[in-house]
MARBA-3410 file (N, C-alpha, C, O; in Angstrom, 1 decimal):
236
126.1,99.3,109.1,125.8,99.4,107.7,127.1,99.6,106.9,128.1,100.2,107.3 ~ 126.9,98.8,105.7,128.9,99.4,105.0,128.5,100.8,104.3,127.6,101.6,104.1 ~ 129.7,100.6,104.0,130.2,102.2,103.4,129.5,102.3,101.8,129.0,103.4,101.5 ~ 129.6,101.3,101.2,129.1,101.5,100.0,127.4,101.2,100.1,126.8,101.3,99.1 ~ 126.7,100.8,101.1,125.4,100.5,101.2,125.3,101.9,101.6,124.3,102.4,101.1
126.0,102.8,102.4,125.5,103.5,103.4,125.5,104.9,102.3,124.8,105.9,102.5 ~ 126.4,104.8,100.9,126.5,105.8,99.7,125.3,105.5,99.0,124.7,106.5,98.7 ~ 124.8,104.4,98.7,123.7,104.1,98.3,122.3,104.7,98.2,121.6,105.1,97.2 ~ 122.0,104.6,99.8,121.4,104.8,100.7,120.8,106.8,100.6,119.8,107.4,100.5 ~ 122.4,107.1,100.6,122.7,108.9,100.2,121.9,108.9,99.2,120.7,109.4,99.2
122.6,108.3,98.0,122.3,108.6,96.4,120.9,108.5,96.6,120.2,109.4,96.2 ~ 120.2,107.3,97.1,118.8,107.3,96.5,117.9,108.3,97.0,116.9,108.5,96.3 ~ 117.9,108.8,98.1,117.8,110.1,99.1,117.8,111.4,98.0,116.7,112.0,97.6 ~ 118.9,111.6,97.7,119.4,112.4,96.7,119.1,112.8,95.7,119.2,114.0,95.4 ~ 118.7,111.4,94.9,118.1,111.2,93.7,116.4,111.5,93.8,115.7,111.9,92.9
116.2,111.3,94.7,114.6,111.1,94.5,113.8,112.4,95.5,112.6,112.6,95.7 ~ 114.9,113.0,96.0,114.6,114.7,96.2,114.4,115.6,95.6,113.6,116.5,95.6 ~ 115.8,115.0,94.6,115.7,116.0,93.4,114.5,116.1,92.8,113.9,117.2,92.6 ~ 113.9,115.1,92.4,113.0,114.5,91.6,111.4,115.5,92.2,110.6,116.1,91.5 ~ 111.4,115.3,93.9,110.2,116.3,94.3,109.4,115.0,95.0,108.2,115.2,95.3
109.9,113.8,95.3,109.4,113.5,96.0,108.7,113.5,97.6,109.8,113.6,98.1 ~ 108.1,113.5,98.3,107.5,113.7,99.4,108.2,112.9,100.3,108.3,111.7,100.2 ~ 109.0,113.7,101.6,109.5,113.1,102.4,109.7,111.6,103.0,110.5,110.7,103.2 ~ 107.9,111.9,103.1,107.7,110.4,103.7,108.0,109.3,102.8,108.6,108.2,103.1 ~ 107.6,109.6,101.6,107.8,108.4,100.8,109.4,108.4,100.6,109.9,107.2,100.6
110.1,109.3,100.3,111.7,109.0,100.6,111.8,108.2,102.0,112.4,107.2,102.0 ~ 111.2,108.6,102.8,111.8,107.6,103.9,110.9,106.7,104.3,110.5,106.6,105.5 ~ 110.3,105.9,103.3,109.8,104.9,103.1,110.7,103.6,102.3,110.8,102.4,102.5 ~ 111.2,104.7,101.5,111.7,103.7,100.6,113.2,103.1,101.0,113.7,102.1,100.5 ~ 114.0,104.3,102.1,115.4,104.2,102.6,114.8,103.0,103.3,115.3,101.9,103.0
113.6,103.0,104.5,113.5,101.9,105.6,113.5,100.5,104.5,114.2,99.5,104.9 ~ 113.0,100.5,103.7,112.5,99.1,103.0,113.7,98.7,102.3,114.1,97.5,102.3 ~ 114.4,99.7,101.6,115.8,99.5,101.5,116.8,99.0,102.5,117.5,98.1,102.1 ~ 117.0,99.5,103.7,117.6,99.1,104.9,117.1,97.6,105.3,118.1,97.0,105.8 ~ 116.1,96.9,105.3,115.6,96.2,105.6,116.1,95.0,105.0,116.4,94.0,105.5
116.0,95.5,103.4,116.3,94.6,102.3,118.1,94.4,102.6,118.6,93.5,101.9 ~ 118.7,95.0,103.3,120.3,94.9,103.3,120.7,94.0,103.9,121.9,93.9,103.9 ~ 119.8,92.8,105.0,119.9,92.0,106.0,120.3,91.0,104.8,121.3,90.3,105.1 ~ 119.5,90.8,103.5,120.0,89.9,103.1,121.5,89.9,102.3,122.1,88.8,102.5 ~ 121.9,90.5,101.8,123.2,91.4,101.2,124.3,90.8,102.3,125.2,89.9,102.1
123.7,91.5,103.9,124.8,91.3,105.0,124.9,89.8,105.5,125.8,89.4,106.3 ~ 124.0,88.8,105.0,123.8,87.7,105.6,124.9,87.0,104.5,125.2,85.8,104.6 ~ 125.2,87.4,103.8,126.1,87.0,102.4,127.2,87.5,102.5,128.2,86.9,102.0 ~ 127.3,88.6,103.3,128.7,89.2,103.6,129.1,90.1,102.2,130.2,90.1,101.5 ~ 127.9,90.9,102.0,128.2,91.3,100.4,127.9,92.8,100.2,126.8,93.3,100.4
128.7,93.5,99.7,127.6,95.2,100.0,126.0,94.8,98.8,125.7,93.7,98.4 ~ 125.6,95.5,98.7,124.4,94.7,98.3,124.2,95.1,97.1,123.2,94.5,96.6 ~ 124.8,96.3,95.8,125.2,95.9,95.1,125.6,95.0,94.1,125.2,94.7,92.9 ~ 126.5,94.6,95.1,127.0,93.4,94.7,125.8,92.1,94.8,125.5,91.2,94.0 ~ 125.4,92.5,95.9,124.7,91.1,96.1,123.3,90.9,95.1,122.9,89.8,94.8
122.7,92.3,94.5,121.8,92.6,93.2,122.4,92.1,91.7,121.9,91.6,90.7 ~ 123.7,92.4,92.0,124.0,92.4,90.4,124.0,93.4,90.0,124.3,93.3,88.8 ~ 123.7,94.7,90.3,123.3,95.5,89.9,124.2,97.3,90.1,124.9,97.5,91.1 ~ 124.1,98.2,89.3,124.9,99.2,89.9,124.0,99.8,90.8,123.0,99.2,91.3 ~ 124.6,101.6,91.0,123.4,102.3,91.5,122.2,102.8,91.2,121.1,102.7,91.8
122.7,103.5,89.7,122.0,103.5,88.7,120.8,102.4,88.3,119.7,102.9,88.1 ~ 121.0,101.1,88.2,120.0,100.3,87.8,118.9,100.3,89.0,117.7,100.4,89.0 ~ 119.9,100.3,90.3,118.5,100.3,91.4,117.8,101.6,91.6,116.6,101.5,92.1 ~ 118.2,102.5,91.4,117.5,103.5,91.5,116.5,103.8,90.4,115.4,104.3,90.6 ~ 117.1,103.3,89.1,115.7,103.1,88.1,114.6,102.2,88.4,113.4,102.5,88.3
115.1,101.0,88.9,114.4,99.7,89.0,113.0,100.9,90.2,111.8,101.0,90.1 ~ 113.8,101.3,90.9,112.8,102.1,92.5,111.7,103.0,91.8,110.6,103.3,92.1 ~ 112.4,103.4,90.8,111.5,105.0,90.0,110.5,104.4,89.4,109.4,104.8,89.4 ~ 111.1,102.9,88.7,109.5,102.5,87.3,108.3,101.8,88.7,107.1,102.0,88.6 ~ 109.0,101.1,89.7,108.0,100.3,90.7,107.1,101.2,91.7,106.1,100.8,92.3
107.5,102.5,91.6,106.8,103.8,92.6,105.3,103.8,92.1,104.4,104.0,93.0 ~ 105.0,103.7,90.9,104.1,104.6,90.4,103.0,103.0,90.4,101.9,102.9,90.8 ~ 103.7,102.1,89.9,103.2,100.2,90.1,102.6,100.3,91.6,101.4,100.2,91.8 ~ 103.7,100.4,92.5,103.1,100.1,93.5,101.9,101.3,94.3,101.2,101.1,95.2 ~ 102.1,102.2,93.6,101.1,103.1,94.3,99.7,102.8,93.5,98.7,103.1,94.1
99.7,102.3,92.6,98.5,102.0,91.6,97.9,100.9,92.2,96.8,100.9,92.7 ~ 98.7,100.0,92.1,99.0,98.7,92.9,97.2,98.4,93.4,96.4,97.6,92.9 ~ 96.8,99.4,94.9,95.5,98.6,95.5,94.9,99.6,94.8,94.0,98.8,94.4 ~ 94.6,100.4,94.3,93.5,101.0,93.4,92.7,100.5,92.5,91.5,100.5,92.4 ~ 93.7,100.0,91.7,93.5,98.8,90.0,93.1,97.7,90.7,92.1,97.2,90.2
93.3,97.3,91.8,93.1,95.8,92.8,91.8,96.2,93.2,91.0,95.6,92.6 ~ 91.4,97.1,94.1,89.9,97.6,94.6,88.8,97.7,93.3,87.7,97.3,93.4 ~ 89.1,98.1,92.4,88.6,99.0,90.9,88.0,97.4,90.1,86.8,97.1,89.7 ~ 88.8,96.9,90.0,88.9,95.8,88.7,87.9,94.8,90.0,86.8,95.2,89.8 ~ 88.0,94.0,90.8,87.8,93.0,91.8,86.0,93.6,92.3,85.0,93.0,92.7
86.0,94.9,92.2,84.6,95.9,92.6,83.9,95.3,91.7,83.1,94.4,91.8 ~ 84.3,96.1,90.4,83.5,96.3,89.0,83.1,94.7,88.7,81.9,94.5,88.3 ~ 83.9,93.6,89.1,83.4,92.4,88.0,82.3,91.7,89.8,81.4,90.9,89.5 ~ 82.6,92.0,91.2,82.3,91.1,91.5,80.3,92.1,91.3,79.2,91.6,90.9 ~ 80.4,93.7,91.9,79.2,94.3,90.8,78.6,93.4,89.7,77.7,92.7,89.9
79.2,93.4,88.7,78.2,92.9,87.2,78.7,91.2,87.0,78.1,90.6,86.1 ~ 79.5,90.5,87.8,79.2,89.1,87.7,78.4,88.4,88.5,77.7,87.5,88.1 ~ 78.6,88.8,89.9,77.9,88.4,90.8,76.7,88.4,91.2,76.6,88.6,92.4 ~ 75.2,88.2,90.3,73.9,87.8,90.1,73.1,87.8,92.1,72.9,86.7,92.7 ~ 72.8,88.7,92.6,72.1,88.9,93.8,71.2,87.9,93.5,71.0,86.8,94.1
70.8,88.1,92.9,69.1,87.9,92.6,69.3,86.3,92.4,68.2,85.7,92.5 ~ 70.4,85.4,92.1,69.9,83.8,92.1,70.5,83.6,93.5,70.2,82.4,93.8 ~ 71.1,84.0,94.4,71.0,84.0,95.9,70.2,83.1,96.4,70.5,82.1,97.1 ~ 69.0,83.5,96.2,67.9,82.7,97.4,67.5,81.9,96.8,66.3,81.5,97.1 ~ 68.2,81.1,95.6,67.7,80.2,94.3,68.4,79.0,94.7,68.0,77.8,94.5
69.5,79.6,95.4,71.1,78.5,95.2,71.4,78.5,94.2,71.6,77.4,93.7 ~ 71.6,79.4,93.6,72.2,79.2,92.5,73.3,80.4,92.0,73.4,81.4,92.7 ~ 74.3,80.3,90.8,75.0,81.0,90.7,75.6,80.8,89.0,75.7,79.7,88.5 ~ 76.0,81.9,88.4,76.3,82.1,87.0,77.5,81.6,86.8,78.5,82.2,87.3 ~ 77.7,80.6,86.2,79.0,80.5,85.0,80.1,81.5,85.4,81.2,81.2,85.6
79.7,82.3,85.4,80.9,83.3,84.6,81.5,83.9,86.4,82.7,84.2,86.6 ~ 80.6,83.8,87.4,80.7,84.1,88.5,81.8,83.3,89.3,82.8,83.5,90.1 ~ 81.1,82.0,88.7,81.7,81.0,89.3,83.8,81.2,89.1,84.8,81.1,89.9 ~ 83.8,81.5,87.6,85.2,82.0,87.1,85.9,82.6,87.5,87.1,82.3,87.6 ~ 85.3,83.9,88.0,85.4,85.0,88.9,86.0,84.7,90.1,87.1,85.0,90.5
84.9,83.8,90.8,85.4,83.5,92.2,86.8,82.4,92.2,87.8,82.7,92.9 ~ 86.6,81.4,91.4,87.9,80.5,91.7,88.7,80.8,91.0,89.6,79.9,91.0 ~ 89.0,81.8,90.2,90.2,81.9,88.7,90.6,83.4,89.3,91.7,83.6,89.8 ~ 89.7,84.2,89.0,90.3,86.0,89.0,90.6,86.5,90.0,91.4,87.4,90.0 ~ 89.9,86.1,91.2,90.3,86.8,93.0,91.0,86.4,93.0,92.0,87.1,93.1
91.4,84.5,92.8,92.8,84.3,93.6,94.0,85.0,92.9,95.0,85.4,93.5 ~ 93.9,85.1,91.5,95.4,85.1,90.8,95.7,86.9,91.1,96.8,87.4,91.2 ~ 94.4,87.6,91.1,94.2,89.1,91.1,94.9,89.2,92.7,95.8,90.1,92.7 ~ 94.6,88.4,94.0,95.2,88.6,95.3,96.5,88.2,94.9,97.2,89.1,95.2 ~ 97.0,87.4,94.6,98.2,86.9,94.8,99.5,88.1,93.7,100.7,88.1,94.0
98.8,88.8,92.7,99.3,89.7,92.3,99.6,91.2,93.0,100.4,92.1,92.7 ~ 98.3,91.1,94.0,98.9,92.4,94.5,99.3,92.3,96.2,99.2,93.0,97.2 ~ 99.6,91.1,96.1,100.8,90.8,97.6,101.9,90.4,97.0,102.9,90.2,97.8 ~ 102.1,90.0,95.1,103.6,89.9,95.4,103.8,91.0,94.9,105.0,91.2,95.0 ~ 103.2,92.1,94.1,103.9,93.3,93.8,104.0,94.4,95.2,105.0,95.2,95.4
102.6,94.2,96.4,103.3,94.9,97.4,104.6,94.3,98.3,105.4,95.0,98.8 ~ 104.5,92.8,98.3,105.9,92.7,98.9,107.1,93.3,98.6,108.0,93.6,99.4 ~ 107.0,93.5,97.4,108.4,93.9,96.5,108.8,95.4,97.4,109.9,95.8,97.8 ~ 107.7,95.9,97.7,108.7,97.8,97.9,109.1,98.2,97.3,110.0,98.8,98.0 ~ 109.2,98.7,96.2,109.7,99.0,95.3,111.3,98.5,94.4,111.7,98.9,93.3
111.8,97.7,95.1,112.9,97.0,94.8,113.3,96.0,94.2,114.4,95.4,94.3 ~ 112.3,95.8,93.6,112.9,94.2,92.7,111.7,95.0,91.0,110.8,95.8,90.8 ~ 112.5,94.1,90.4,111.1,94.5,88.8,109.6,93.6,89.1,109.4,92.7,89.9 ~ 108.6,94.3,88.3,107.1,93.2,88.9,107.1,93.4,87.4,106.2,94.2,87.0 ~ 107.8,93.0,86.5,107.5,93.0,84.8,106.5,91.4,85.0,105.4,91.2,84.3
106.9,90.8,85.6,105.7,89.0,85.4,104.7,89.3,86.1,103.7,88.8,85.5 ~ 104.3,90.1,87.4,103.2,90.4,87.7,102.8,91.7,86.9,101.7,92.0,87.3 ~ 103.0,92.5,86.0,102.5,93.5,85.6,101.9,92.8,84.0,101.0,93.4,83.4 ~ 102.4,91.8,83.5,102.2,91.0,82.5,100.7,89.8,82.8,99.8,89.6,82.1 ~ 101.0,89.2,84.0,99.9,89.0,84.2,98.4,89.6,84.8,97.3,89.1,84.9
98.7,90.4,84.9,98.0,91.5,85.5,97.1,92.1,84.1,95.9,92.1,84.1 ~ 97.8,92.5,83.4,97.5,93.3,81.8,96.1,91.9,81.0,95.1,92.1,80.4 ~ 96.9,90.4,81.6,96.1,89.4,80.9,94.8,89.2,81.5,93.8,88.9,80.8 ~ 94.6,89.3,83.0,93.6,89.2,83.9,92.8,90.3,83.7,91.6,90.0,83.7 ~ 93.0,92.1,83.4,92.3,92.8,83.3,91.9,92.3,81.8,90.7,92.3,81.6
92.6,91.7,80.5,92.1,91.7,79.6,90.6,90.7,79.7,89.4,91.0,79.5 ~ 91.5,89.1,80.3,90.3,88.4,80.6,88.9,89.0,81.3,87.8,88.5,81.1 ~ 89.0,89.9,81.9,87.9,90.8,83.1,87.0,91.5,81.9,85.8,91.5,81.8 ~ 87.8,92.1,81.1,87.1,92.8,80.3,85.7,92.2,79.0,84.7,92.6,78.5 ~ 86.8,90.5,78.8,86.2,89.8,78.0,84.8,89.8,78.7,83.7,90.3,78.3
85.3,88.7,80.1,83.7,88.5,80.3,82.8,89.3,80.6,81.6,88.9,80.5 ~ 83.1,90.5,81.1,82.4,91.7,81.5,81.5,91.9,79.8,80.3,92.2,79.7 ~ 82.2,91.8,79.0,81.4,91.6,77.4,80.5,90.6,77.2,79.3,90.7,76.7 ~ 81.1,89.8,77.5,80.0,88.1,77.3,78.9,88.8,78.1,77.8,89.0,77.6 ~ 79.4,89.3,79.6,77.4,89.3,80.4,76.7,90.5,80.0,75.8,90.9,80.6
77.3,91.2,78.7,76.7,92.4,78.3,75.5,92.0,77.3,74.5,92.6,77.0 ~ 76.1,90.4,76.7,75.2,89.6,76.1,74.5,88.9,76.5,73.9,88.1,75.8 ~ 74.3,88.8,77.7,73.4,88.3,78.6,74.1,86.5,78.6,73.3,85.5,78.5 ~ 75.1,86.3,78.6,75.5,84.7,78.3,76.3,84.6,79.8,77.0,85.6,80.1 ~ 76.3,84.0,80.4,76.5,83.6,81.6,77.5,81.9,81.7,77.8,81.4,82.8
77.7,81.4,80.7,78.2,80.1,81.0,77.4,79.4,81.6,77.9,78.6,82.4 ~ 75.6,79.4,81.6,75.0,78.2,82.5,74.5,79.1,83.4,74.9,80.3,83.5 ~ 73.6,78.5,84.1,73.5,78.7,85.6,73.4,77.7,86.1,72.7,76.7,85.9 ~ 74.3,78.1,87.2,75.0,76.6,87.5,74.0,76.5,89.4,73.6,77.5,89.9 ~ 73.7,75.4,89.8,73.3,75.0,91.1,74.0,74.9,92.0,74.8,73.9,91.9
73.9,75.8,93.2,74.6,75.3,94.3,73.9,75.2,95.6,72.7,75.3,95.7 ~ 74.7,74.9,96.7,74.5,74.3,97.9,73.6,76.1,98.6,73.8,76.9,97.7 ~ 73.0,76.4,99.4,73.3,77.9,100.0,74.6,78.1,100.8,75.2,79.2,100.9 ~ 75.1,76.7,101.5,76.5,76.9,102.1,77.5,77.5,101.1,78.3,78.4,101.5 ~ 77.6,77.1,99.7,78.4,78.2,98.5,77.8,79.5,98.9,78.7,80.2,99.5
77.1,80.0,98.9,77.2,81.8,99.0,77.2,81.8,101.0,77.5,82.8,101.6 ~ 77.0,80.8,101.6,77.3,81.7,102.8,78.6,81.4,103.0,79.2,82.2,103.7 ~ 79.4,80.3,102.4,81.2,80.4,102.2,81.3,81.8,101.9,81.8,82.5,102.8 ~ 80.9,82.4,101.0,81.4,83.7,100.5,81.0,84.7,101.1,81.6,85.7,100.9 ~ 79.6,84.9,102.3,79.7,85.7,102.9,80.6,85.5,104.3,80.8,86.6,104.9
81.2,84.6,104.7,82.3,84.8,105.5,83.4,85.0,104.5,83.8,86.0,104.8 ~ 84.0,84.7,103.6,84.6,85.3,102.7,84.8,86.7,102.7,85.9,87.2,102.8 ~ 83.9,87.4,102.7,83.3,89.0,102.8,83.6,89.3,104.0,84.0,90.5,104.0 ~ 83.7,88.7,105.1,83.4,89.1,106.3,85.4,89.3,106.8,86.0,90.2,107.4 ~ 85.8,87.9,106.2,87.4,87.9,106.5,88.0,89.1,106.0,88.6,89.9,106.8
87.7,89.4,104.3,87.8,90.3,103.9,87.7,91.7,104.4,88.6,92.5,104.2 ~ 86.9,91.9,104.8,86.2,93.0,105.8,87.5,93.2,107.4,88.1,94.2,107.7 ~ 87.6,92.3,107.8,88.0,92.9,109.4,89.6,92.4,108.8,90.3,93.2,109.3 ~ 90.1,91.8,108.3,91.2,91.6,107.9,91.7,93.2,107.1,92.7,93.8,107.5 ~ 91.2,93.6,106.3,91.3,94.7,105.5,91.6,95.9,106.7,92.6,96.6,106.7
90.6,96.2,107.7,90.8,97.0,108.8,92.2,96.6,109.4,93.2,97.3,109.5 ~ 91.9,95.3,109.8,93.1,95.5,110.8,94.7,95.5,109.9,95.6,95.7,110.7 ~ 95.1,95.3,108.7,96.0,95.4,108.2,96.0,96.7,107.3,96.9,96.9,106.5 ~ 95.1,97.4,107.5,94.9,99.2,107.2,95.2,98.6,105.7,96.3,98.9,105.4 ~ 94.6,98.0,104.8,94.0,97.6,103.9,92.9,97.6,103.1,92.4,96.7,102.5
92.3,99.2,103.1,90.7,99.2,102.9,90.2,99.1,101.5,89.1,99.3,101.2 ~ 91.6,98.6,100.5,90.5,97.8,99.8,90.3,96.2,100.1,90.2,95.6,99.1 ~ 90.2,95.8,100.7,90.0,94.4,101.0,88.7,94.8,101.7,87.7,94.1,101.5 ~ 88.7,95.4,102.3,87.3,96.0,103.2,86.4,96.0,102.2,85.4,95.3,102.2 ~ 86.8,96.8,101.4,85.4,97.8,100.1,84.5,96.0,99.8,83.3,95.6,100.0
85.8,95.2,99.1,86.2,94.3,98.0,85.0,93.6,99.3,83.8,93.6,99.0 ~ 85.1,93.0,100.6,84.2,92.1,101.4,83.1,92.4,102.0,82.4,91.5,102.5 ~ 82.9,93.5,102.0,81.9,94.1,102.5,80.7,94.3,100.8,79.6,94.9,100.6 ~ 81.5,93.6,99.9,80.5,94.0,98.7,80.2,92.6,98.6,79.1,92.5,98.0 ~ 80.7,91.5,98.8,80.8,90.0,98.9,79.3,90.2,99.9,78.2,90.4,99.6
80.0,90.2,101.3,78.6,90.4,102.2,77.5,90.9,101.8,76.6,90.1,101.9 ~ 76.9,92.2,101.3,76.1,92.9,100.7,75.1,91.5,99.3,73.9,91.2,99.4 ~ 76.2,91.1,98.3,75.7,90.4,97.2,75.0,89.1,97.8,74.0,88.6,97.3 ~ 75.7,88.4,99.3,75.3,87.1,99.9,73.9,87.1,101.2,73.5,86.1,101.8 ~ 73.7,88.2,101.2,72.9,88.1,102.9,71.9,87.7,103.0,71.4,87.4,104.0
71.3,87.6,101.2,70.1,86.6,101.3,70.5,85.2,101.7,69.7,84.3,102.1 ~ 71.6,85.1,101.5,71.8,83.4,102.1,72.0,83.2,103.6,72.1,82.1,104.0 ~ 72.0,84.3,104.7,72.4,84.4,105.7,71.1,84.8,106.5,70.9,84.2,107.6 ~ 70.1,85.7,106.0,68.5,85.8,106.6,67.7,86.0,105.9,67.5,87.0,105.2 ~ 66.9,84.8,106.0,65.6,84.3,105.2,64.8,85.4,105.3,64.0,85.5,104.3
64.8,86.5,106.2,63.0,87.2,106.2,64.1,88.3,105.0,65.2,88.7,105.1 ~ 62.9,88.4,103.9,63.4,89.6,103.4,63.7,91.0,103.3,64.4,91.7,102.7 ~ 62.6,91.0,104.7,62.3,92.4,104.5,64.0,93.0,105.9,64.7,93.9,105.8 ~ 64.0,92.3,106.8,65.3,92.3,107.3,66.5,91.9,106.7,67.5,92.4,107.3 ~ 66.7,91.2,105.7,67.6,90.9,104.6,68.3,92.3,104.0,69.5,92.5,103.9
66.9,93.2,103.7,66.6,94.1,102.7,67.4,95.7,103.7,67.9,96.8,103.3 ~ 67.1,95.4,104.9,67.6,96.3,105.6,69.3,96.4,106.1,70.0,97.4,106.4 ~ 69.7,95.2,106.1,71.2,94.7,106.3,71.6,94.7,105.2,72.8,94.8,105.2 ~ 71.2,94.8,104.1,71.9,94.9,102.4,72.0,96.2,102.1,72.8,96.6,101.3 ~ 71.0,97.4,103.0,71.3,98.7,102.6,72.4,98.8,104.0,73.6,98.9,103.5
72.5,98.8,105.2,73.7,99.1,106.2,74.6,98.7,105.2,75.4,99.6,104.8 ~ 74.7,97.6,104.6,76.4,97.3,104.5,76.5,98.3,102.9,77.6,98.3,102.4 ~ 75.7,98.8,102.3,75.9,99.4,101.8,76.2,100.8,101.8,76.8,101.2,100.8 ~ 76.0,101.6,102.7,76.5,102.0,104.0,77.5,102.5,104.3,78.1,103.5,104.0 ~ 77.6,101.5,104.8,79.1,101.1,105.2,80.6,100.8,104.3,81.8,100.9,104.6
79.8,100.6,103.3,81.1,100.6,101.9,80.8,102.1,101.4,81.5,102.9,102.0 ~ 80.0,102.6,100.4,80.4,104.3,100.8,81.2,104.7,101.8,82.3,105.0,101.3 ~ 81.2,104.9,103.1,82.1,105.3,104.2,82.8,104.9,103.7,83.3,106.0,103.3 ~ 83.7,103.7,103.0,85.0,102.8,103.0,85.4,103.3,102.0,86.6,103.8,102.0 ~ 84.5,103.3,100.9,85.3,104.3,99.4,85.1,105.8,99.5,85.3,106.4,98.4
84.6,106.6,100.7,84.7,107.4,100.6,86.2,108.3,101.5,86.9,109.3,101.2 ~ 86.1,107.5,102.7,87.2,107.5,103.1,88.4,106.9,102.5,89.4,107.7,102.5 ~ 88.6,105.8,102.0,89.6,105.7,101.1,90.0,106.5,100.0,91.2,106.7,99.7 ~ 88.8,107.0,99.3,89.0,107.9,98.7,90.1,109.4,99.0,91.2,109.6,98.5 ~ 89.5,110.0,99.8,90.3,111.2,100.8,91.5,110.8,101.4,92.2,111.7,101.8
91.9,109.0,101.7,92.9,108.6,102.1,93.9,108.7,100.4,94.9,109.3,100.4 ~ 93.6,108.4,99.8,94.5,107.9,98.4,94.6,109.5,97.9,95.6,110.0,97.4 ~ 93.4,110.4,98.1,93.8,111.9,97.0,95.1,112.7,98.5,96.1,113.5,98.4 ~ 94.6,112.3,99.7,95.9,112.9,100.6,96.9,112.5,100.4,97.9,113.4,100.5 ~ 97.3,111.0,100.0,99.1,110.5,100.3,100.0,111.4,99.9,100.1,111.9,98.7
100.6,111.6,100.8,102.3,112.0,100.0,103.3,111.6,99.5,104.2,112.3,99.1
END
């Protein structure tokens, strides 16, 4: 490591002790920092240099992204819960069918809402997420719109689909689900396991066993936000 990466390194330690932060997350942020120096050394640059930036600037840049990135899967579980709850229509399931506004949901708001909180967790706190926190502010706004429209009962249509459309989405739910575990990700769990839950009428015809697999996976998401819950009020 150089000398001026390795003062860095001190200062931000330093800086963010003072401050009362929790160990681990100090040495969370040194490892991700260290990590980030591969590219600096591949340049032959202390890294500083290689930011543009003083110490000062990185150490602010680390302070405003802490509180972003801890929010980060919360607002992501919270926002993605609430609309796929009140957009996502159970009940035209066994119709083939599906609302307007759902449909938006699924191809417009999950993708741009995922792709926002894998590039703001990529970051680590070290780079600004001002364009993801900008788009983010427009997506909760849009969320909020339509969450208004279906307060008016207006749905954009109801639109006809295949049943293969909702059992897409209950494997959807399902990727979400064991993907979310095994990347210790539990809101992606909550988020697919509520996908599964809204689709299982597309997956078993008898109702009354439908009806019994829609309360387990409900179930099983309590457990998920409840443990996540106790997971998120513990962090340090």
């Amino acid at each position: 490591m150089r000398v001026n990466d390795k003062v860095l390194v001190e200062n931000i330690n330093d800086y963010f002790t003072h401050k009362g932060l929790s160990p681990n997350l100090i040495d969370d942020i040194k490892s991700k920092l260290k990590k980030d120096f591969k590219k600096s050394e591949e340049q032959d640059q202390d890294y500083i240099e290689y930011r543009g930036k003083s110490p000062a600037e990185i150490i602010l840049t680390i302070q405003r992204n802490l509180f972003t990135l801890q929010l980060n899967p919360i607002v992501f579980f919270i926002l993605n819960f609430v609309l796929i709850s009140y957009l996502y229509d159970k009940q035209y399931v066994p119709f083939q069918a599906i609302s307007g506004l759902a449909i938006v949901y699924c191809l417009i708001i999950l993708p741009i809402s995922i792709v926002i909180y894998l590039r703001i967790a990529s970051k680590n706190y070290l780079y600004s997420n001002k364009v993801e926190m900008y788009i983010g502010l427009a997506i909760a706004l849009v969320s909020l719109i339509l969450v208004g429209i279906h307060a008016f009962n207006v749905n954009f249509s109801i639109v006809s689909v295949t049943i293969y459309a909702h059992q897409f989405m209950f494997f959807v739910g399902i990727i979400f689900s064991i993907s979310g575990i095994y990347f210790r990700r539990l809101e992606f769990t909550g988020i697919g396991l509520l996908f599964c839950q809204k689709t299982i009428d597309a997956m078993i015809t008898n109702s009354g066993i439908a009806q019994i697999a829609s309360i387990t996976i409900w179930v099983l998401l309590l457990i998920v936000i409840i443990y996540y819950t106790i997971k998120i009020s513990s962090r340090n």
